[in-house]
N, C-alpha and C positions, 0 to 999 in steps of 0.2 A: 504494500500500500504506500503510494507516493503521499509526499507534504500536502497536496492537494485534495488525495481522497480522503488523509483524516481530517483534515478539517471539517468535507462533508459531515462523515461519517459522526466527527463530536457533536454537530450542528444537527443531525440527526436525534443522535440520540439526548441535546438539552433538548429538543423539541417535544419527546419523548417525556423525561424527565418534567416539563412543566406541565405535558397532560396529567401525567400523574397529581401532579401539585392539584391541577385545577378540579379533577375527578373525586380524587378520594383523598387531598390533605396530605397526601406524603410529600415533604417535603428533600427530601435524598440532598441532605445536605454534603454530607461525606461524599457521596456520588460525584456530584457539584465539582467540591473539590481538587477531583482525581482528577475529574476530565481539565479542569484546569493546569493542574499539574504535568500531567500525560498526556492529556488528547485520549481520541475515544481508541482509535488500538490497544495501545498501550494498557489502557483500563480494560477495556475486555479482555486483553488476556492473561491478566493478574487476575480477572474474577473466576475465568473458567479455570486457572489453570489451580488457583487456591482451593486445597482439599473441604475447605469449611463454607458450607455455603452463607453467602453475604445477609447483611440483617436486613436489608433495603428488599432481598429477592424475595427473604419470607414475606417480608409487610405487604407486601404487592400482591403476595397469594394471598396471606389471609383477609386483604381488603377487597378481593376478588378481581383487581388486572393483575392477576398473572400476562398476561398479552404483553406491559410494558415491560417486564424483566427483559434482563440483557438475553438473560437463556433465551425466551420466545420472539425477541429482536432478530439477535444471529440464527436464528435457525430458517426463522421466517421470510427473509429479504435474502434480497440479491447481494449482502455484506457478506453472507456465509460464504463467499467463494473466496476469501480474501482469510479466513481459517483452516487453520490444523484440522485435517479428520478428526484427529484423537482431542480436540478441543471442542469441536463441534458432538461430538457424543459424547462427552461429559453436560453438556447443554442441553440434547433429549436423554438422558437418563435422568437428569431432576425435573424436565417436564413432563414423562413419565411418572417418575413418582408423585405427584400432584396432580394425575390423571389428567391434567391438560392434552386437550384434542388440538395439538397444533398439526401443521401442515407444512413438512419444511419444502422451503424454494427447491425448484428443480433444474437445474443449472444444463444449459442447450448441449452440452457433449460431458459423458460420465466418466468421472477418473480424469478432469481436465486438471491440468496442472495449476497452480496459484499463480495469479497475473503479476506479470512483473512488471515494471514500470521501462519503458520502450523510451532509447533514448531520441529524444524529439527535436530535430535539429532546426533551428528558425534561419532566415535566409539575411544575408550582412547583406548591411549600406555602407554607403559612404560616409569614411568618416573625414572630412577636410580640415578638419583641427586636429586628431590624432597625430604623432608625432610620427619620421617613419618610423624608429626605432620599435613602437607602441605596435604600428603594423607587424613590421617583420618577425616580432615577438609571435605573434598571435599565428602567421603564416605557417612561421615556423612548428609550432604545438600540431598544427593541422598536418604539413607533409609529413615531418616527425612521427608523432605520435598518433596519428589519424582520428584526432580531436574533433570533433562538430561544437560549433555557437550552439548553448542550450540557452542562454538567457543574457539579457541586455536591457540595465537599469536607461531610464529615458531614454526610451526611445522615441519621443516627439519631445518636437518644440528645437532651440536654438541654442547657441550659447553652450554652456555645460552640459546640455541633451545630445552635442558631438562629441564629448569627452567622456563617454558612460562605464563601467563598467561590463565587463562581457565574463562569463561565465562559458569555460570551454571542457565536454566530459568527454574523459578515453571509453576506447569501444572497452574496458573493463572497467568504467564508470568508477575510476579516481578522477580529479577537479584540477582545475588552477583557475584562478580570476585573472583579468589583467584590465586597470582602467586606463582607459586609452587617450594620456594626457598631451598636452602641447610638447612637453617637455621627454626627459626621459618617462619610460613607465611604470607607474606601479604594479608589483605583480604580488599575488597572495598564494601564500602554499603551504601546505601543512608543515610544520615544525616538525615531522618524522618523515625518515626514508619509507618506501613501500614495505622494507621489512622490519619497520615497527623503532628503527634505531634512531636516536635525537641526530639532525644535522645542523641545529642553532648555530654550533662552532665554526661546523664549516660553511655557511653562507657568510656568518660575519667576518670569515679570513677571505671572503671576497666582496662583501658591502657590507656597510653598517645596516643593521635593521631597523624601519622607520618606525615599526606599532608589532608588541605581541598582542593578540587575543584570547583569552577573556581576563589575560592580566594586567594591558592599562589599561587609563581609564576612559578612552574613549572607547565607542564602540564598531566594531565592523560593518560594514555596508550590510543595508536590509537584503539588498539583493543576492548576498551569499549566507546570510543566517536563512531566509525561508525558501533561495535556491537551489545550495550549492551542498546536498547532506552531508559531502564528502568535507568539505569545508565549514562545516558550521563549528564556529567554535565552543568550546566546552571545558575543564578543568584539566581534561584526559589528551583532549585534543586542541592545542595550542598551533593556532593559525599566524605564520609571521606577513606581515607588508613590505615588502624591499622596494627600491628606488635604482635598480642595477645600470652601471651606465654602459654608453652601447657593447653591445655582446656578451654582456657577463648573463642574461636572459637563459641560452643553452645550459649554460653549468649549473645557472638554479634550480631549472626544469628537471636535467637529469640528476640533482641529488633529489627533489622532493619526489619525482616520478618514478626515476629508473632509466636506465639507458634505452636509446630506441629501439624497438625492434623492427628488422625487416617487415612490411607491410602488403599484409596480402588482401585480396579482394574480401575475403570471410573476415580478417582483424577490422579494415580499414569500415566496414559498414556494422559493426556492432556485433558480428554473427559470432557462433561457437567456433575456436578452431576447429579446423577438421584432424583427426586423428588419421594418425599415419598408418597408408596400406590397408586401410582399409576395404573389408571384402563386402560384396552381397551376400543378402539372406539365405542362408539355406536350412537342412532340415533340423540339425544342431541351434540354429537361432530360434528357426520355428518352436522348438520343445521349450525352450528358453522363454520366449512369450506365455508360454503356455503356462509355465512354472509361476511367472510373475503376476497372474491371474489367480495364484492361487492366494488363500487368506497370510497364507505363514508370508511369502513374499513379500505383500502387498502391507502385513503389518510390519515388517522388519525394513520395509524402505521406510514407511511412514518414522517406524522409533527412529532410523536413521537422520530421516531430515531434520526429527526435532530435536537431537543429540546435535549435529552440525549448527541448526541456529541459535542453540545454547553457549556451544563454540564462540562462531561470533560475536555473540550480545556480550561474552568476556574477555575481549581482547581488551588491550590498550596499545591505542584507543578502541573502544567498541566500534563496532559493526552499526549506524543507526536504524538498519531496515533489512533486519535478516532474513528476513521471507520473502525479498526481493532478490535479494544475491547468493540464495542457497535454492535451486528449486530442482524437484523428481524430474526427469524428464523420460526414465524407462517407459511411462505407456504411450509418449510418442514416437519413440525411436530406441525399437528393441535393437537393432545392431550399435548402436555407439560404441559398446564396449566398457559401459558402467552408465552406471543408473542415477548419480545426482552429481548434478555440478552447483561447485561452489567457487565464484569468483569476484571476492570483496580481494581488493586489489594487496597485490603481496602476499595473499594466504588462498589462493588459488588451491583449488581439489576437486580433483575428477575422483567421484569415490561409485568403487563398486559395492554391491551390498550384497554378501550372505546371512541368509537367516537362517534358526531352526530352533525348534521347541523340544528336541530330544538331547540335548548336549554331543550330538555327534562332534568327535574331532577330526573331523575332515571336512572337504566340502569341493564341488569341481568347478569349474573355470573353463569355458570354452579356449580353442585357439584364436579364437578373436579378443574375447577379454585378453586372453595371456598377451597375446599379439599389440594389443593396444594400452593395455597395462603398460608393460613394458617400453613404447614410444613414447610415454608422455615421463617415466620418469620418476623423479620427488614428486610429480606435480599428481602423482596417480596414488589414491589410497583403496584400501580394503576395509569397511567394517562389516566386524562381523556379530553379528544380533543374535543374541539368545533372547528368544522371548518364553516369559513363566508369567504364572499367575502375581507377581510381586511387580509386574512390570518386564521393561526390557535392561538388557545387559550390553554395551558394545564395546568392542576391543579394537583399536585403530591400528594400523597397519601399514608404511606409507614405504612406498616403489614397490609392493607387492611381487613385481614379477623377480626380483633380483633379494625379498628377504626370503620367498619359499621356494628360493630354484634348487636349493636342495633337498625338497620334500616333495617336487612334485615328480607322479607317477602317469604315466601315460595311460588310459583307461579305456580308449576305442582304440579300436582294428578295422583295419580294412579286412575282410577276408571274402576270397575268391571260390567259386564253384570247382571242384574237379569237372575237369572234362567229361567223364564218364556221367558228371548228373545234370548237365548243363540240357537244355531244352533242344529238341530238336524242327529243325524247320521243315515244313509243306510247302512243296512247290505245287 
């Protein structure tokens, strides 16, 4: 869910929220609250995911809307595609228990994936105040890094409305600002490398730093606090302002972002990489669909994902929108070669997922998993899910093809007809 759908989504449910008030006197003050603090995601899924059900959901049963509880909210609207399965059936099991007759939304294709937010590229003007330096900057992110314009503070009007801020996001959706001044240009960039390490030092052994965020006391541009999530700053994630003079721009970029990478048509438009050598489907993948249809699969991906965007919600800095950059993608594309991609920038995981509910210590791996495991790397993990009645269990596992190459056993055969049983033909 993007910055945009929660605000619906809280505006949603204060709307909710004040029928209750006007209906039956509850006044869900603590509700109130959250949503103020959180936004309406965030709150609902501290409601479903808290084992104690809330005192607002009883009051609302025993005052008789149940209909406004958050349970009979998500279950009922078009929000539920924006949750966890295993979130979303913690929601009809207490409207269940309350024998509430809901009706949950029926979503146009089943087993669809959670919507991720699509990066939306808006089209550049001219800017005749910009500096060049300000241009070439911005050029540069674009062939570089195959960055698109997501957003740009005033865009009408004159004056200062040619000198805006621009907000530019990698096809693996990390940020830089740059505002596009007379002068040299300001550029903003997180205070961490991609892998999580301070490079404060090293920017300021090549510019002085003009503003950190949110430690002085000014504050950063609106247009990066409710544009840029990658940028927003926060305690965890200290966003710096540089004033670089010409060309020092490249060496900023590559410590906040990372060095470029070669740029292909699948990087340069946002798409998945494609996995190397990859084959077509044959009858080995077939059974492979088949398997992930089944409940043990299909719950061992699910623990999966929510294990993974536990992950990210504890980095530092966090992850803001883990169910945007962690999603299942096995029931659209059984050949990939692993079932959930996760790509919050620097902690990148193609993970495959085994399950099972009998403690088996084994488990098989096509030659395309193996095949594809192995091309991508560190960047390729294995977990693997024990599901019990207590919940699920997961063990991470990462370049799988290279920590169990000495445990794996070959387990098909080709084998051939003797001649003597092989069919005979009619002319």
């Amino acid at each position: 869910m993007n910055l945009q759908q929660d605000e619906q989504f809280t505006e949603f449910l204060r709307a909710k929220a004040r029928e209750g008030m006007e209906s039956v006197k509850y006044p869900a003050t603590k509700f109130h609250r959250m949503l103020d603090r959180d936004g309406g995601f965030e709150t609902v899924k501290r409601l479903l995911a808290d084992p104690r059900v809330a005192d607002g959901y009883s009051q609302l049963v025993m005052r008789g809307r149940t209909d406004l509880t958050v349970e009979a909210l998500v279950t009922q609207t078009s929000w539920r595609t924006f949750f966890d399965p295993q979130l979303i059936e913690v929601a009809e099991t207490r409207l269940r228990r309350t024998n509430f007759a809901f009706k949950p939304y029926s979503a146009s294709e089943e087993n669809h994936p959670l919507p991720t937010a699509p990066i939306d590229a808006i089209p550049e003007r001219e800017l005749p105040l910009a500096s060049p330096d300000a241009i070439a900057a911005a050029e540069w992110l674009k062939s570089a890094y195959g960055a698109v314009l997501t957003w740009e503070s005033r865009r009408e009007g004159r004056q200062q409305g040619d000198t805006p801020v621009r907000i530019y996001t990698l096809p693996n959706r990390s940020q830089a600002a740059i505002r596009m001044n007379k002068g040299s240009p300001a550029i903003y960039v997180r205070g961490t490398s991609p892998t999580g390490d301070s490079i404060v030092n090293k920017i300021e052994a090549l510019t002085p730093i003009s503003e950190t965020y949110p430690h002085d006391r000014g504050e950063a541009p609106s247009s990066i606090v409710h544009h840029a999530p990658y940028l927003r700053p926060a305690p965890d994630n200290i966003v710096l302002r540089v004033n670089p003079s010409p060309g020092q721009y490249r060496a900023i970029f590559e410590l906040a972002l990372g060095q470029p990478q070669p740029l292909t048509s699948a990087t340069s438009s946002g798409a998945r990489p494609a996995p190397p050598a990859r084959r077509t489907i044959d009858e080995e993948e077939l059974r492979r669909q088949q398997e992930r249809n089944s409940e043990t699969g299909r719950d061992g991906e699910l623990a999966a994902l929510s294990w993974e965007r536990a992950r990210l919600a504890a980095l530092v800095p966090p992850c803001p929108e883990p169910e945007t950059y962690a999603v299942r993608i096995s029931p659209d594309d059984v050949g990939a070669g692993y079932d959930i991609e996760s790509k919050w920038p620097g902690h990148e995981r193609f993970i495959e997922v085994k399950a099972t509910v009998s403690g088996a210590t084994h488990f098989f791996l096509s030659e395309n998993e193996r095949r594809t495991l192995a091309g991508l790397g560190e960047r390729a993990w294995l977990y693997r899910v024990e599901l019990g009645g207590d919940g699920a269990s997961v063990s991470e596992f990462c370049d799988p093809a290279r920590h169990f190459e000495t445990n794996m056993v070959p387990s098909a055969w080709r084998v051939e007809l003797p001649r003597a049983a092989a069919p005979r033909s009619h002319s």
